[in-house]
N, C-alpha and C positions, 0 to 999 in steps of 0.2 A: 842541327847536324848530328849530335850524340844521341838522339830520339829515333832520326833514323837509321842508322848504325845499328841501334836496339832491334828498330822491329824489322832488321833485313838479317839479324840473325835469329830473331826468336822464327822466324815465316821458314826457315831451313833445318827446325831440329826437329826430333820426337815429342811428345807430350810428356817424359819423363825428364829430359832433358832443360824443358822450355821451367819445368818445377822447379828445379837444380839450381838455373839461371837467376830464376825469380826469388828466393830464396839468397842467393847473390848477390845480386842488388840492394836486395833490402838492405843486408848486411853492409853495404858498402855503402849504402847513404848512411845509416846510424855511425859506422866509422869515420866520414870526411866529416859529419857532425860534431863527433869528438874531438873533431881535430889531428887525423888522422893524415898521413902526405897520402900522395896517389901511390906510393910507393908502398909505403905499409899499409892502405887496404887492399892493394891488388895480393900483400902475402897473407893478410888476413882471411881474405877472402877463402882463397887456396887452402888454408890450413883449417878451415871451418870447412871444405868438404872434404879434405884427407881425414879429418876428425868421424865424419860422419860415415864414412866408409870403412874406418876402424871400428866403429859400432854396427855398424852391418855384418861384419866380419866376424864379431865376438858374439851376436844377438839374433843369429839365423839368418839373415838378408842377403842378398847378392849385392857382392862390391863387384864397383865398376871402375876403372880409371877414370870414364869418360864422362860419369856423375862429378865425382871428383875435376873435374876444368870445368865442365858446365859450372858448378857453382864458383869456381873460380873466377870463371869470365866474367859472369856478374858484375865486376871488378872494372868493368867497362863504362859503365855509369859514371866512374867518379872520375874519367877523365876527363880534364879540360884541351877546349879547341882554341 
């Protein structure tokens, strides 16, 4: 069920977006790894693309809000059904 959940949001974004997410995830598996609740990797998550958009910001890039949750969503991964 959280597999398909995945691939009926990644089939709905941009290709810069579906990065963000991917990128998310990952993070979010290495978090519940550590042992981490769903709770603090879903702010983990978030705070790794608010981070990353702060480096955009400082480092010539375009920040987006919407990078920022895409890689938060990510975060979606390490809920349990």
């Amino acid at each position: 069920m959280r597999y398909l959940l995945l691939i009926l949001t990644l089939s709905a974004c941009e290709q810069d977006k579906v990065g963000h997410f991917v990128v998310g995830a990952g993070a979010a598996i290495v978090a519940r790894e550590t042992g981490l609740t769903t709770l603090q990797t879903c702010v983990a998550t978030l705070v790794l693309g608010g981070l990353k958009e702060i480096h955009d910001s400082r480092y010539g890039g375009t920040v987006e809000i919407a990078d920022a949750l895409s890689t938060g969503a990510g975060c979606i991964i390490s809920l349990e059904f």
